[in-house]
C-alpha positions in Angstrom: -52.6 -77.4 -8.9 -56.1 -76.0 -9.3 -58.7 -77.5 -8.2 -57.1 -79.8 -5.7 -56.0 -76.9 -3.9 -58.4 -74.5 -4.5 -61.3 -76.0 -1.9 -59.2 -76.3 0.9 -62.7 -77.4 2.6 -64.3 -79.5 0.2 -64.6 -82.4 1.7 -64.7 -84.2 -1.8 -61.0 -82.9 -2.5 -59.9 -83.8 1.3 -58.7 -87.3 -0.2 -57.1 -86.1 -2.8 -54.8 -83.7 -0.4 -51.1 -84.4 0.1 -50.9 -83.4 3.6 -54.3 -84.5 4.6 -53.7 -88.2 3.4 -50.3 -88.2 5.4 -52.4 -87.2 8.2 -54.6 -90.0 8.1 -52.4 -92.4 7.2 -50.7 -91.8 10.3 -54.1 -92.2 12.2 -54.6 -95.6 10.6 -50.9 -97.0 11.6 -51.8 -96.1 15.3 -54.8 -97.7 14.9 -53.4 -101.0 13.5 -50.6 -100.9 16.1 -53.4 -100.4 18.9 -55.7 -103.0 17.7 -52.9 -105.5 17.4 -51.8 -104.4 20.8 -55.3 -104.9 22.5 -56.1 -107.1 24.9 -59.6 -106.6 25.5 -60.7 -107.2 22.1 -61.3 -110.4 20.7 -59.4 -112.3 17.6 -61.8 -112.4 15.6 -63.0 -108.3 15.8 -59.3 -107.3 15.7 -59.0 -109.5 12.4 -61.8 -107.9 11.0 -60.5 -103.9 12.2 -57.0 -104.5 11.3 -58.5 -105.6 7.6 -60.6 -102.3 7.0 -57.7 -100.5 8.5 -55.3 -102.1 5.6 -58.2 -101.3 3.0 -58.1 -97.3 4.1 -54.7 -96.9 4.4 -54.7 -98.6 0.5 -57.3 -96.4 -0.8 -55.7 -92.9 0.4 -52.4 -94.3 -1.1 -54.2 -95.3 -4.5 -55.7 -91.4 -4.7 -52.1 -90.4 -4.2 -50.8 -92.4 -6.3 -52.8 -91.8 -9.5 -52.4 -88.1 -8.7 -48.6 -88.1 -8.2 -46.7 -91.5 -9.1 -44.5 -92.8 -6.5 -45.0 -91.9 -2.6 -43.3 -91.7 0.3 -44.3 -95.2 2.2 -45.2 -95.1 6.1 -46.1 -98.0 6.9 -45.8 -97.4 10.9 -46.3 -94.0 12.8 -43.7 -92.2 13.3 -42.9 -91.4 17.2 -41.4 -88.2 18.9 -37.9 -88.1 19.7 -36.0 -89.8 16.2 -33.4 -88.1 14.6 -34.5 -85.5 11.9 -33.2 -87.6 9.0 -35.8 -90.5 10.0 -38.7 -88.2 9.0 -37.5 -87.5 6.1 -38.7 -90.3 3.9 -37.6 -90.4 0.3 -40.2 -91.1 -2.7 -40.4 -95.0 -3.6 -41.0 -95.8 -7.0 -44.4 -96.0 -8.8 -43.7 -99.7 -8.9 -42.5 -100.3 -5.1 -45.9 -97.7 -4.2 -48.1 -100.0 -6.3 -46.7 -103.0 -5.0 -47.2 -101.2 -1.6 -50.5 -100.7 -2.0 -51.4 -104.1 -3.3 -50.2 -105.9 -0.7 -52.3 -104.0 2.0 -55.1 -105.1 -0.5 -54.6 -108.9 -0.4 -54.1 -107.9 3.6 -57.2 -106.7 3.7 -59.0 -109.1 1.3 -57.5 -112.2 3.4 -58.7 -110.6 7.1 -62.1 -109.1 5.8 -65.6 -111.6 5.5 -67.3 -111.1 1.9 -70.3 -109.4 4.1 -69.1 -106.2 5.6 -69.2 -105.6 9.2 -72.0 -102.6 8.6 -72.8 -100.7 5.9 -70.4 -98.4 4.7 -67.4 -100.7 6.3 -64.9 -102.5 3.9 -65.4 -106.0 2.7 -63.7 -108.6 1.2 -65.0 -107.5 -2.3 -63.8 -103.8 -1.7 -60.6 -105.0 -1.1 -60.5 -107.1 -4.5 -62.5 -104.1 -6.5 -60.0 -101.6 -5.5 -57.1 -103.9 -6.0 -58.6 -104.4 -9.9 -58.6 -100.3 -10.2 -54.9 -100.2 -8.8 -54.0 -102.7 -11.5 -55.7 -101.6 -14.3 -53.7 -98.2 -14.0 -50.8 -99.6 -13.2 -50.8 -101.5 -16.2 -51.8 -98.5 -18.6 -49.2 -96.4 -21.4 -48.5 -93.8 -19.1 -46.8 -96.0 -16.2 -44.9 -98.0 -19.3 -41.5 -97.0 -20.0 -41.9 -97.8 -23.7 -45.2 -95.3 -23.8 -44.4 -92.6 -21.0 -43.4 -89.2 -21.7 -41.0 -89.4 -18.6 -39.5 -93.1 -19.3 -36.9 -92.8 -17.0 -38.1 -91.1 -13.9 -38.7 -94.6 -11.5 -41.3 -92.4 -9.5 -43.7 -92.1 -12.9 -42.9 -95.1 -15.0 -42.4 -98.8 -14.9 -38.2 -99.1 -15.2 -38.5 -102.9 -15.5 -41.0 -105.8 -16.5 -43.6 -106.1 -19.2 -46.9 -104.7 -19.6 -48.7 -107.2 -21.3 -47.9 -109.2 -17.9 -49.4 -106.1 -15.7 -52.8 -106.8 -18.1 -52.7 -110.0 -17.1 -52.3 -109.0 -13.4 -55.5 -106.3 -14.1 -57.7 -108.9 -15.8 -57.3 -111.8 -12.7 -57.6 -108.8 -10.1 -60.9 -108.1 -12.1 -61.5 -112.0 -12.5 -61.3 -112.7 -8.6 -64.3 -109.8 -7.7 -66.5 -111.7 -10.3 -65.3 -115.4 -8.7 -66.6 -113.9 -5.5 -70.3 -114.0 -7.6 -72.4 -111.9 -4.6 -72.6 -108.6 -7.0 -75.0 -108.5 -10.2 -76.2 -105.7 -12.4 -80.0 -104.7 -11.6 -81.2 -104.1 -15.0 -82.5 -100.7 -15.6 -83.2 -100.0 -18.7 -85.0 -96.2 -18.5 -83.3 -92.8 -18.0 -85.7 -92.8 -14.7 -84.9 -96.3 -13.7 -80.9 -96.0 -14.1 -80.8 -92.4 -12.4 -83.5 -93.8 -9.5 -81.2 -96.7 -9.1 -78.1 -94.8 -8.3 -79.8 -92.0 -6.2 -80.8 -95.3 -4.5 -77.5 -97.0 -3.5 -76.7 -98.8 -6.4 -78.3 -102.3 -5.6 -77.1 -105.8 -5.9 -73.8 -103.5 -7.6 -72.6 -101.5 -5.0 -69.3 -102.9 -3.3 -68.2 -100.1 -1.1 -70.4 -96.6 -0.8 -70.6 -94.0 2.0 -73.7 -94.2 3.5 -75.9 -91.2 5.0 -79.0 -91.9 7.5 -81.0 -89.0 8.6 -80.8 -91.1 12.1 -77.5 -90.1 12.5 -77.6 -86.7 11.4 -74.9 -87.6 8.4 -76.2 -85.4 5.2 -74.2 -84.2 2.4 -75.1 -81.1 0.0 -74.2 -82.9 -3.6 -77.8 -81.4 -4.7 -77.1 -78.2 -4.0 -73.9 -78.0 -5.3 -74.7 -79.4 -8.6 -78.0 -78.4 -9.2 -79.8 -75.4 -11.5 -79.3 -71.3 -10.0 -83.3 -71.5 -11.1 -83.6 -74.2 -8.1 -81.9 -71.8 -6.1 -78.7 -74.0 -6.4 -75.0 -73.1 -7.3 -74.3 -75.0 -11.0 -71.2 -76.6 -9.9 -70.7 -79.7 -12.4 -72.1 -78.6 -15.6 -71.9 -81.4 -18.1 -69.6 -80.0 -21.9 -71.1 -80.6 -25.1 -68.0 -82.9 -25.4 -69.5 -85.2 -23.0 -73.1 -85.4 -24.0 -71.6 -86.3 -27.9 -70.4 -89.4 -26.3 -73.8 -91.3 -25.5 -74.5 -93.2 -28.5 -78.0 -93.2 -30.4 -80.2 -96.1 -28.6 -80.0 -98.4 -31.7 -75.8 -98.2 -31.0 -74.3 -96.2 -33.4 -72.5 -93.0 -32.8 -74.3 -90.2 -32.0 -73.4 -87.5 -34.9 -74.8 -84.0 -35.3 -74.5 -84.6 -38.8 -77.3 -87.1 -39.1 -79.7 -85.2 -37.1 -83.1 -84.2 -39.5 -84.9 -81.1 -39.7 -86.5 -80.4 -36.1 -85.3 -83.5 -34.4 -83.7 -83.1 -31.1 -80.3 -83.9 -30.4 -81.5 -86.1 -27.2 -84.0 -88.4 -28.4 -83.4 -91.9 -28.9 -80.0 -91.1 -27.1 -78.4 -94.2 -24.6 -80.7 -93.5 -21.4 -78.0 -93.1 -19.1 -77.8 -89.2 -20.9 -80.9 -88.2 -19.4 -79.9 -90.3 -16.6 -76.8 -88.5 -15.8 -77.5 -84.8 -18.1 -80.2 -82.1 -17.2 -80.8 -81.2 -20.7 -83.6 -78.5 -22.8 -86.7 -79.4 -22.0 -86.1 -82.1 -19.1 -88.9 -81.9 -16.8 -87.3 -82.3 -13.6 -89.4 -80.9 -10.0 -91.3 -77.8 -9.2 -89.9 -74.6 -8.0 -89.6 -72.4 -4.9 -91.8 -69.1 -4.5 -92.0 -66.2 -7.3 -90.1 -69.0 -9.9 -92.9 -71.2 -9.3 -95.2 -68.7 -10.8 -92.7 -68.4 -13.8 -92.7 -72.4 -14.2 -95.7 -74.0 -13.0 -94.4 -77.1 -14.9 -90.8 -77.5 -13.5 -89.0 -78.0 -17.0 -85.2 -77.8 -17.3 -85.0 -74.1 -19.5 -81.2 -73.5 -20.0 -82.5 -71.9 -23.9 -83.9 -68.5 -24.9 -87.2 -68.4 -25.7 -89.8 -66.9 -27.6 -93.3 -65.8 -25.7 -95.0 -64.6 -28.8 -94.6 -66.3 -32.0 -92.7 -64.2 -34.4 -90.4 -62.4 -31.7 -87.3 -63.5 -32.8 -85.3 -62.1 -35.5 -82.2 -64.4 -36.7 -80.3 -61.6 -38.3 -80.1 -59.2 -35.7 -76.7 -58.2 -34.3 -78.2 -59.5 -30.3 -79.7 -62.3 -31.5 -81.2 -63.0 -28.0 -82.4 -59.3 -27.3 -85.8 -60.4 -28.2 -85.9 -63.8 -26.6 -86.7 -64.5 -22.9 -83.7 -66.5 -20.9 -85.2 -69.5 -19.4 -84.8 -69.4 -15.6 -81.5 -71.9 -15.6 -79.7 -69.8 -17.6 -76.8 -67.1 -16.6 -79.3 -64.1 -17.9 -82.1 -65.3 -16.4 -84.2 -64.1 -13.1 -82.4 -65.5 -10.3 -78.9 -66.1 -9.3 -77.5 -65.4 -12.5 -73.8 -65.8 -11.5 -74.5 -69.8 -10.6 -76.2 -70.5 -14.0 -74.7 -73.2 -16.1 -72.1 -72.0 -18.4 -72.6 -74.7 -21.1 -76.2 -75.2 -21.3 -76.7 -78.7 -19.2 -76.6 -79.4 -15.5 -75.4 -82.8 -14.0 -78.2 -85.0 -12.8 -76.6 -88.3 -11.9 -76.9 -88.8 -8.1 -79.0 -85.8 -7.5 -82.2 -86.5 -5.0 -84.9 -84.7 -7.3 -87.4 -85.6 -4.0 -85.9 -82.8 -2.0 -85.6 -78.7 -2.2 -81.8 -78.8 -2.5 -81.4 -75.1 -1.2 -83.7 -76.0 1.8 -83.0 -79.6 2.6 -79.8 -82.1 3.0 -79.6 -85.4 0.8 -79.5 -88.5 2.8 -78.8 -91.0 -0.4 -75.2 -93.0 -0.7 -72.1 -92.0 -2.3 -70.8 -94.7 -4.2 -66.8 -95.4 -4.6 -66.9 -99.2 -5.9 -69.3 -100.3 -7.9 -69.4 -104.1 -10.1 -69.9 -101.9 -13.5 -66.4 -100.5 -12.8 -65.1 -104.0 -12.2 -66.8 -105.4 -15.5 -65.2 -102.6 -17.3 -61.5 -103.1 -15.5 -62.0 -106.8 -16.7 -63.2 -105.6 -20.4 -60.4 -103.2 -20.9 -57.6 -105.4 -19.4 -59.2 -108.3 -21.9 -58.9 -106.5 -24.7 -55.3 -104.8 -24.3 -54.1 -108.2 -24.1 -56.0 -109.7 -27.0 -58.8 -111.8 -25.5 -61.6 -110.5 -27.1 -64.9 -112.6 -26.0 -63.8 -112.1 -22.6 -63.8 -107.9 -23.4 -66.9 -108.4 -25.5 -68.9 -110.7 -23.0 -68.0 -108.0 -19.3 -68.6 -104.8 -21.6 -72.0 -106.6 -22.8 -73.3 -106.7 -19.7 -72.8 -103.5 -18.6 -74.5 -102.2 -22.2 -77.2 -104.9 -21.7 -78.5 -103.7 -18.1 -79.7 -100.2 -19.8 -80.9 -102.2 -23.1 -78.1 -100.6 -25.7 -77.3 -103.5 -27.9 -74.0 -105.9 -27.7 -70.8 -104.5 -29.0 -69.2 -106.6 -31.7 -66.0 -104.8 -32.8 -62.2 -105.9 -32.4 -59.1 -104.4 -32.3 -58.5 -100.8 -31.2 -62.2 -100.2 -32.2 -63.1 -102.1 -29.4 -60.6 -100.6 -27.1 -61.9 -97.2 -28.3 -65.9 -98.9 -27.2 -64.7 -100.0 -24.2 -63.1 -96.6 -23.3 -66.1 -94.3 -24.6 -68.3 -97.1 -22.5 -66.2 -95.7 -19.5 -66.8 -92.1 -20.0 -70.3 -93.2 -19.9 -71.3 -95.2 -17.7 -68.8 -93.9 -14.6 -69.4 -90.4 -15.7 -69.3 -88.2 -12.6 -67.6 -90.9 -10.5 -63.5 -89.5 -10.2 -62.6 -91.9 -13.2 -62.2 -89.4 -16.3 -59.7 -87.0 -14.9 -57.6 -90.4 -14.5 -58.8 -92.2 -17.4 -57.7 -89.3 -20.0 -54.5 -89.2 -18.3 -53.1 -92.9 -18.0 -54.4 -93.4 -21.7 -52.1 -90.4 -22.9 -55.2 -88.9 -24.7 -55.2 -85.8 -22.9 -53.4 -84.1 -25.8 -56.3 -84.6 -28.2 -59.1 -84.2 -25.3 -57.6 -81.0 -23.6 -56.2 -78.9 -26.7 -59.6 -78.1 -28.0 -62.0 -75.3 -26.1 -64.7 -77.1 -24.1 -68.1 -76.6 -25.8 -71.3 -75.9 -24.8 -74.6 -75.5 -26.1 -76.6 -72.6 -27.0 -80.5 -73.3 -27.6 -82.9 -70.6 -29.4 -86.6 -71.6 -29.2 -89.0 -70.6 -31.5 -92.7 -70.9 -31.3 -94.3 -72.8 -34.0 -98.1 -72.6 -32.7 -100.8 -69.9 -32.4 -101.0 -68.2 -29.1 -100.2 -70.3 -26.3 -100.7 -68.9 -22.8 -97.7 -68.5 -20.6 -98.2 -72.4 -19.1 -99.2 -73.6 -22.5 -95.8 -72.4 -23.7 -93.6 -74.1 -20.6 -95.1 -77.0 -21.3 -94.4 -76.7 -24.5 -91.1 -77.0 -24.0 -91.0 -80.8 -24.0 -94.6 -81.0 -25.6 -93.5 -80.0 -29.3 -94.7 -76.3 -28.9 -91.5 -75.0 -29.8 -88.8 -75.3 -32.9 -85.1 -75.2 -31.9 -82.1 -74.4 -33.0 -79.2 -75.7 -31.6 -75.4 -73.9 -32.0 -72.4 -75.2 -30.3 -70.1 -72.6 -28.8 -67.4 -72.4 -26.8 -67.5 -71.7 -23.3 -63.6 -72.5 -22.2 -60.0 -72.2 -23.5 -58.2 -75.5 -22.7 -54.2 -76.0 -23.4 -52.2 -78.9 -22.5 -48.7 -79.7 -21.0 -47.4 -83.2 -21.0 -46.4 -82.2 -17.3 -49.7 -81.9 -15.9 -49.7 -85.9 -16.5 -48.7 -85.6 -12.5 -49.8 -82.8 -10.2 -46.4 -81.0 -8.7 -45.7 -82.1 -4.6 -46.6 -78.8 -3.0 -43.5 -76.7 -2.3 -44.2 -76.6 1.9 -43.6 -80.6 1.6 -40.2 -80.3 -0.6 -39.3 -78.2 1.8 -40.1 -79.8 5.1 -38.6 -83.1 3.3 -35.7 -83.1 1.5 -35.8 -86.4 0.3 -38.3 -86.0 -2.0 -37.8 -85.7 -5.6 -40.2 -83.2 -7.7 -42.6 -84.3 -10.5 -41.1 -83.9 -14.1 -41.4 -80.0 -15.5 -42.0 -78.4 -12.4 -38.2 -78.1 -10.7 
């Protein structure tokens, strides 16, 4: 179970938790017997309560779901004093849970204004956006029991209907957050711009985000977590060569190693949402703290080995590195070595560059719903069931607000833009984990080591002093040379499609049925 088990403190992974949603869905079923009960409160506020209080109770059933198919449905708390048998709630099938789940949706959607109460409530256009995600996976191959690798288990797969219908139902859910025309795409069309933007809130795009105000003394650590060991940070997300291959060249074609001349760099005249989202060689991204300050007056991203004197580097030694000096974000270099990156980049997307992450909390939003996810649903569900111009025209828009050009393909080469457009431009945001899976790709993506980069850098000019050659990281001082490696041993079993219910809950209800390939 890995990871979702692994930070049993992470608040991150707290929605993902078996026991821990349980736990709060019972908190929300009080609540929305208590509100309806009240007599001191209004129609109007309890109508607007009771509506957020559907939407919650939805989206810990939807992180549930997608993790392990069909769920146990509570839909009222349970009360001291009932026979045993009455806790012990049996599984309901993937369809019944969606169906579940969807109808606290339109409950919500029908109680809740398209304003939200205060920032960081639900609103009428949460409801919708989250009701579009729910479909969209609902409708993908591995729910269908033509398609899914467990076609007749009702708790992972679809036993009746059609799929192209459950499109349908995606593209309309998708249809009725554009219909509600209050969210827009603020154009953005510069690595700096698109990062800014996010570290920002999001703009006219954001639909539902967790808000954090200094005021209230709400902070959250993402910076640290995520950021450089030579910022005194811990290296937690570090980006795979995999996923850097993916942004396309800025003129639209695929990025390809291949076509790459003699000294150009892999991440020039990239999609600007890579140096958005990727810390990558040569990035100049803040200063530093103390004695690494001295080391890097400049602040540039050094995840390389470099040379200090021109001619240092000898490319048929055994250690080809013994004569190179690790740049300060690397696992060999100065500080922290043990929280250096492991495959060469660092994530960027969301991270506050205005702060000292190892001295100071971050304050900006966390974003869960956001219109580009919605244009996307509508573009994918468009396309799987043939309507092309619609798929063309919401995937256009997304491409158009960072100034990549339109998409004109059809067929499964659009499906295959549309899905590489995904991995893109909600990178970081909990969709590829799910993505991989509902598409049945993860064979292909997970049987392969992930990669990495390794970056050598040679100098090319006279005798630079120490500054001259920091800055020449980005400045044109040095010559690269770029090898991919790999950095992790990845194997795939078509089990792991669904996480296994922990054995403490099989065993405290026996209702419940097990996950395929882990009885």
């Amino acid at each position: 179970i890995g990871v979702w088990e692994q930070w049993t403190g992470h608040e991150s992974v707290q929605k993902f938790r078996w026991e821990r949603v349980y736990s709060t869905v019972r908190d929300i079923n009080l609540f929305i017997q208590n509100v309806e009960a009240s007599e001191e409160l209004d129609a109007s506020t309890k109508q607007t309560l009771v509506g957020e209080a559907y939407f919650l109770r939805a989206y810990f059933y939807h992180n549930l779901l997608r993790l392990f198919g069909g769920l146990p449905i509570v839909a009222e708390p349970f009360e001291l004093g009932q026979t045993l048998e009455d806790y012990h709630t049996p599984r309901a099938s993937f369809e019944e849970t969606v169906n579940f789940i969807v109808g606290d949706l339109d409950e919500a959607a029908n109680r809740l204004d398209i304003e939200a109460r205060r920032p960081g409530a639900a609103s009428r256009g949460a409801a919708l956006a989250l009701k579009s995600r729910v479909l969209l996976h609902a409708a993908s191959d591995l729910f269908d029991q033509s398609t899914s690798p467990f076609p007749n288990v009702p708790e992972v797969a679809y036993q009746n209907g059609n799929q192209q219908d459950r499109w349908q139902r995606a593209k309309d859910a998708a249809q009725a957050v554009i219909d509600l025309g209050v969210y827009s795409l603020d154009p953005a069309p510069t690595s700096d711009e698109y990062h800014q933007l996010l570290v920002d809130g999001g703009g006219s795009e954001t639909i539902w985000a967790r808000y954090f105000t200094s005021e209230g003394g709400a902070t959250h650590n993402h910076s640290l977590w995520v950021s450089p060991n030579g910022y005194n940070s811990w290296s937690g997300d570090t980006p795979t060569q995999e996923h850097v291959d993916m942004y396309e060249n800025a003129d639209g074609p695929e990025f390809s190693w291949d076509d790459l001349g003699p000294g150009e760099s892999p991440y020039e005249n990239r999609d600007p949402r890579l140096g958005a989202n990727v810390l990558f060689n040569g990035t100049v991204w803040r200063e530093r703290l103390g004695g690494l300050a001295e080391l890097d007056p400049v602040g540039v991203y050094q995840p390389g080995w470099y040379e200090t004197e021109p001619g240092q580097y000898d490319p048929s030694s055994n250690e080809p590195r013994a004569d190179l000096t690790p740049g300060l974000d690397t696992r060999e270099g100065p500080n922290e070595q043990w929280n250096g990156t492991r495959s060469g980049y660092n994530l960027r997307k969301f991270v506050d560059r205005s702060i000292f992450p190892s001295n100071e909390q971050a304050h900006n939003p966390w974003i869960f719903l956001r219109y580009a996810e919605v244009l996307l649903n509508y573009a994918e569900a468009s396309a799987e069931l043939g309507d092309e111009g619609d798929a063309r025209w919401a995937l256009n828009q997304v491409r158009s607000r960072v100034g990549m050009p339109d998409v004109t393909d059809s067929g499964q080469a659009l499906i295959d833009r549309i899905r590489n457009e995904r991995a893109v431009e909600l990178a970081f945001e909990e969709h590829r984990f799910f993505d991989v899976r509902r598409w049945m790709i993860a064979p292909d993506v997970y049987s392969q080591p992930a990669r990495g980069i390794r970056i050598i850098g040679t100098l090319d000019a006279g005798d630079p002093s120490p500054v001259e050659v920091w800055e020449g990281i980005t400045e044109g001082y040095y010559d690269y040379e770029y090898q991919i490696i790999d950095v992790v041993d990845r194997a795939w079993d078509n089990k792991a499609y669904f996480l296994p219910i922990l054995r403490g809950e099989m065993n405290a209800n026996p209702a419940l049925v097990q996950n395929p390939g882990y009885n």
